[in-house]
C-alpha positions as CSV (number, residue, x, y, z in Angstrom):
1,X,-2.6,14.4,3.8
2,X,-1.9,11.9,0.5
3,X,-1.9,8.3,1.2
4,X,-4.1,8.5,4.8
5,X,-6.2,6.0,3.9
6,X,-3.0,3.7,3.0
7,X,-1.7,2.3,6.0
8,X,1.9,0.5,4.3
9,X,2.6,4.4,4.0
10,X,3.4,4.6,7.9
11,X,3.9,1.1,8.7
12,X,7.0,0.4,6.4
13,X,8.7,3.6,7.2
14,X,7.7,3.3,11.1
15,X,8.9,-0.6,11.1
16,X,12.4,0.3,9.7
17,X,12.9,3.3,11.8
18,X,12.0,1.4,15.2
19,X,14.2,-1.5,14.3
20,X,17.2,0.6,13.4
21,X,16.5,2.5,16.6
22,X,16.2,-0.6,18.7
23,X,19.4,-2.1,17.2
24,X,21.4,0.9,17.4
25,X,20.5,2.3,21.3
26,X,21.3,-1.5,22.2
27,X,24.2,-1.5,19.8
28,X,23.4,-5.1,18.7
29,X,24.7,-4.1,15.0
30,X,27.4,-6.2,15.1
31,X,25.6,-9.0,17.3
32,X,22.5,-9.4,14.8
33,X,25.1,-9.1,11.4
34,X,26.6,-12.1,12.7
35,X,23.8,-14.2,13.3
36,X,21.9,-13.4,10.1
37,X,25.2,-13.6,7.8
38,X,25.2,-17.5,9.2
39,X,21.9,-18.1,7.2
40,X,23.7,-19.4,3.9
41,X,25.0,-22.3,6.0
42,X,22.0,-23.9,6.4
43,X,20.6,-22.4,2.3
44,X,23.9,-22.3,0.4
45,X,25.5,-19.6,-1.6
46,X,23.5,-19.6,-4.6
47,X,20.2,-18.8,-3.4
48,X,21.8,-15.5,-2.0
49,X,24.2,-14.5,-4.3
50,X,20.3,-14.5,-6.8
51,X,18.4,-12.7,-4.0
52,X,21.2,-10.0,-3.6
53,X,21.5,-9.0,-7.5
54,X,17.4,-7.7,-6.6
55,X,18.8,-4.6,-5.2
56,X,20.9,-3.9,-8.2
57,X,20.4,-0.8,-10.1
58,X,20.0,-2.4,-13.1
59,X,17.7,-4.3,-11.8
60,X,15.3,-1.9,-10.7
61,X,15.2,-0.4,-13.7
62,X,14.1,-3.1,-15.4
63,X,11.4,-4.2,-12.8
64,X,10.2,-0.3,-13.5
65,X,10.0,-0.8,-17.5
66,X,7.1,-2.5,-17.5
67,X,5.2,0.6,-16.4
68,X,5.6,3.2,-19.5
69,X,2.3,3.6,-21.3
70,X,0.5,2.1,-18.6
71,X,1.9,4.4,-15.6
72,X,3.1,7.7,-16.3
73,X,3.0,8.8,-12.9
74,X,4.4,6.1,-11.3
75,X,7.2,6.0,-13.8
76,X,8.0,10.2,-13.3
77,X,7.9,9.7,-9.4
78,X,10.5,6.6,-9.4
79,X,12.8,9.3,-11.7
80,X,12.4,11.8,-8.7
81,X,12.8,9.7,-6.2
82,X,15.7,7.8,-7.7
83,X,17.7,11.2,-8.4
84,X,16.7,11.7,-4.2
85,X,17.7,8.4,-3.4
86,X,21.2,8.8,-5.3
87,X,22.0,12.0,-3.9
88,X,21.6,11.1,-0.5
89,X,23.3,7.8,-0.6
90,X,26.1,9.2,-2.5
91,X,26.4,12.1,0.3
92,X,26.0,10.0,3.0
93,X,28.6,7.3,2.4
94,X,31.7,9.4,2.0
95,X,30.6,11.5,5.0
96,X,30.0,8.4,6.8
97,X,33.1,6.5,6.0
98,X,31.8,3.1,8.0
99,X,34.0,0.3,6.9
100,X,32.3,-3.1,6.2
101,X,31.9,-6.0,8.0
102,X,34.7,-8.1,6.1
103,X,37.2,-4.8,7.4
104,X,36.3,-5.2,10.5
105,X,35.3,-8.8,11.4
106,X,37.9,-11.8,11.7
107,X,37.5,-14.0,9.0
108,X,36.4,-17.1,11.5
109,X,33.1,-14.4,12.3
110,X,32.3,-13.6,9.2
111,X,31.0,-15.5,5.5
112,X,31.2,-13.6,2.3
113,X,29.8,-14.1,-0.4
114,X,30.9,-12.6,-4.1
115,X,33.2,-9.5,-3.9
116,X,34.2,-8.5,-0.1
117,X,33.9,-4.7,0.2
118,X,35.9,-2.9,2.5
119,X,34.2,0.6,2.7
120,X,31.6,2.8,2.8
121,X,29.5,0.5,4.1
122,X,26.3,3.0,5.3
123,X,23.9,3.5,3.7
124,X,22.9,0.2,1.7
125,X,23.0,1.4,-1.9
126,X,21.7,-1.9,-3.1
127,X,18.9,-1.7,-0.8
128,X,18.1,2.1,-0.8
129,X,17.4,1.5,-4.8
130,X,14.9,-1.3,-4.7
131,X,13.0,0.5,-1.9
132,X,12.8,3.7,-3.8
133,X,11.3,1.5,-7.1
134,X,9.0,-0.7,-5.0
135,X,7.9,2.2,-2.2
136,X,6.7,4.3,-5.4
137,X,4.5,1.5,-6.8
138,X,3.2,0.5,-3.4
139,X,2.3,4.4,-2.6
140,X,0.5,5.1,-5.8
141,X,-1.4,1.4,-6.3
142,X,-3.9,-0.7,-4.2
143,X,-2.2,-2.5,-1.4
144,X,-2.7,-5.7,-4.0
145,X,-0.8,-9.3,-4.1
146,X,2.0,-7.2,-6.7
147,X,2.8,-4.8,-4.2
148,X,3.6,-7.6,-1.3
149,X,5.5,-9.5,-3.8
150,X,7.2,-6.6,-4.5
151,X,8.1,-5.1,-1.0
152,X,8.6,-9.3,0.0
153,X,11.2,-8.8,-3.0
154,X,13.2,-5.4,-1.7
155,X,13.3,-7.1,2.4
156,X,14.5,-10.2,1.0
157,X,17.3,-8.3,-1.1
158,X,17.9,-5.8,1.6
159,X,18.3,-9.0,4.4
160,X,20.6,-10.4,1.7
161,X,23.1,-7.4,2.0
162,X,24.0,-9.1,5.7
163,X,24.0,-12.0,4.5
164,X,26.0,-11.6,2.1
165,X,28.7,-9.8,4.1
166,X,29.0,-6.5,2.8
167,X,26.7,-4.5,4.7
168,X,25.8,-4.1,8.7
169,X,21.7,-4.1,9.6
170,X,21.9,-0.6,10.5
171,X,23.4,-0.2,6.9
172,X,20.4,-1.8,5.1
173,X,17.5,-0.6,7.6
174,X,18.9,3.0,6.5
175,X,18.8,2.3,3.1
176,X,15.4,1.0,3.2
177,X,13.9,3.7,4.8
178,X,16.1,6.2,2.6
179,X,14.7,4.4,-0.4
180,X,11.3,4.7,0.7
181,X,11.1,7.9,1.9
182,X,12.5,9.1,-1.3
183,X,9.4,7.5,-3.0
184,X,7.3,9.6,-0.4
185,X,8.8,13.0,-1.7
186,X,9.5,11.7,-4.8
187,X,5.3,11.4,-5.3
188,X,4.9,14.7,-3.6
189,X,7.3,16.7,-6.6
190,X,6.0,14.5,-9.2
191,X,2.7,16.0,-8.4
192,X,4.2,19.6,-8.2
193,X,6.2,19.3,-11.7
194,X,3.7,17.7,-14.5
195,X,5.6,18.2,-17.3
196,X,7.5,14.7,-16.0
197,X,3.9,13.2,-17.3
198,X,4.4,14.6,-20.8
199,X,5.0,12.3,-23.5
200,X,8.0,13.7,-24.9
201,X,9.3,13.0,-21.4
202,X,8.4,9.5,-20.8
203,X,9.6,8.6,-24.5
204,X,12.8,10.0,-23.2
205,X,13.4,8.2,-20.2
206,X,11.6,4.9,-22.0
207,X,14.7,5.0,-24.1
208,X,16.8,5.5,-21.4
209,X,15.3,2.3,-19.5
210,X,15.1,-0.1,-22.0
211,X,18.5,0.6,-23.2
212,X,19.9,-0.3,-19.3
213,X,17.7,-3.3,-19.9
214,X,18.9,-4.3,-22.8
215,X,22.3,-4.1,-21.2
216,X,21.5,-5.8,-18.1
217,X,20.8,-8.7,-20.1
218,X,23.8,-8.9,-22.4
219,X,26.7,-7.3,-20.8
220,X,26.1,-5.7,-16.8
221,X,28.6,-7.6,-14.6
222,X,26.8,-7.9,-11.0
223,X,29.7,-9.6,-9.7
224,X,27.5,-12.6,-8.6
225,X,28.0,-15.2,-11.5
226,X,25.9,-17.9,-9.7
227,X,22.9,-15.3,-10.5
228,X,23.5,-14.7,-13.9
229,X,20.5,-16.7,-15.3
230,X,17.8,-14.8,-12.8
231,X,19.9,-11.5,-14.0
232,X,19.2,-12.4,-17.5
233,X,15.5,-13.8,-17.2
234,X,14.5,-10.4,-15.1
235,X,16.0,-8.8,-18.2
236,X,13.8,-10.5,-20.8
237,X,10.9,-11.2,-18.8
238,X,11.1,-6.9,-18.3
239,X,11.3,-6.2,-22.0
240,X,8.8,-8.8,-23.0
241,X,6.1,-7.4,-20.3
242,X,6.9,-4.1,-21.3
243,X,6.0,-4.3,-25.1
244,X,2.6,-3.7,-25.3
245,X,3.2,-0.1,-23.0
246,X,6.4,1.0,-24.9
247,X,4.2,0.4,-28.2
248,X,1.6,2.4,-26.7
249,X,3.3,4.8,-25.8
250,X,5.7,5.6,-29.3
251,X,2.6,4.1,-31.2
252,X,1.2,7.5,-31.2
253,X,4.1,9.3,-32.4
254,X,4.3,6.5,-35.3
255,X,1.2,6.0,-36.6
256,X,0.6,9.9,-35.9
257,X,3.2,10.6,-38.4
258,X,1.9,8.0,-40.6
259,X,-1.4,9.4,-41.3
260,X,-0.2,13.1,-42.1
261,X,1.7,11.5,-44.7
């Protein structure tokens, strides 16, 4: 079986599905989405409204970029595992139809903070897509200090869905398993389909990424201005890490051509 002899395989997964089991048979959902939306009273606004943009698309995109022409298969199982992720969230919500704490709470019960979203509250999108970037790097890398930053990162942005206001625990536990279950079968068909490994392929989707990072930094609207600056620095920091692998990687096509001429 892949990944036996990495334990953060079972434990994430496991962890999430016995606390969403645990909160839902004792149907605390509401109870614990009040208690940890109270947080920002005691930490502000700000620091949440920055920790919440983490689970943006966008985002994870641009924490991925960093990876072409260094990670090939890493970057071809996030792509499968994002398409999963999407699917699934994208099914699930309608079918759902949960409303959101700010539809449901009183106002005196409940903090929001930046937009307050009224429906389709389960699954956590936000959360599902940072677990399915940071569950493929964790599965395919030594358990290292990178990979605890990383999964530290997607809990802290999941956590700041509730706190927040816009989505109930059960919401984000679901989307954090979702994410990283996706970036289980997302290595498993990445594996199965090599062509994703091919050059032509990663040049592709390298265009693809940097271009959504590129636009992250000048014109994606999170809807959090107070995290604007972290929004823009992930941005730059992303395309400034990612330099030396993007030139790898299109180097060969450049100076390929270069030297038949």
């Amino acid at each position: 079986m892949p990944y036996s002899r990495n334990r953060v395989v079972w434990v994430v997964p496991v962890t999430l599905y016995l606390s969403l089991l645990f909160i839902a048979s004792l149907n605390l959902n509401s109870a614990f989405f009040v208690e940890i939306n109270q947080i920002s009273r005691y930490t502000g606004d700000p620091l949440w409204s920055n920790i919440t943009i983490i689970g943006d698309a966008l985002i994870a995109i641009a924490i991925a970029l960093p990876l072409f022409g260094r990670r090939p298969d890493i970057i071809w199982a996030i792509i499968i595992a994002s398409i999963l992720a999407i699917l699934i969230v994208h099914c699930l919500k309608p079918l759902a139809q949960i409303a959101r704490p700010p539809a449901v709470l009183p106002e005196h019960l409940i903090h929001v903070i930046g937009p307050a979203h009224m429906k389709n509250a389960f699954p956590s999108g936000h959360t599902a897509a940072i677990f399915t970037v940071v569950g493929a790097y964790c599965l395919l890398t030594h358990w290292s200090w990178t990979s605890r930053i990383l999964l530290s990162m997607a809990i802290a942005a999941g956590l700041s869905r509730i706190v927040v206001g816009v989505h109930w625990p059960v919401d984000v536990l679901t989307g954090a398993l979702t994410g990283w279950l996706c970036a289980f079968f997302g290595i498993m068909l990445a594996r199965q389909w090599h062509w994703g490994l091919s050059e032509r392929v990663q040049r592709s989707f390298a265009i693809i990424f940097t271009i959504a990072t590129i636009y992250l930094v000048l014109f994606h609207n999170t809807k959090y201005p107070d995290a604007i600056i972290l929004q823009q620095t992930i941005g730059i920091a992303a395309l400034i890490v990612a330099t030396p692998g993007l030139l790898r990687l299109f180097g060969k096509q450049v100076f390929g051509k270069a030297q038949t001429q």
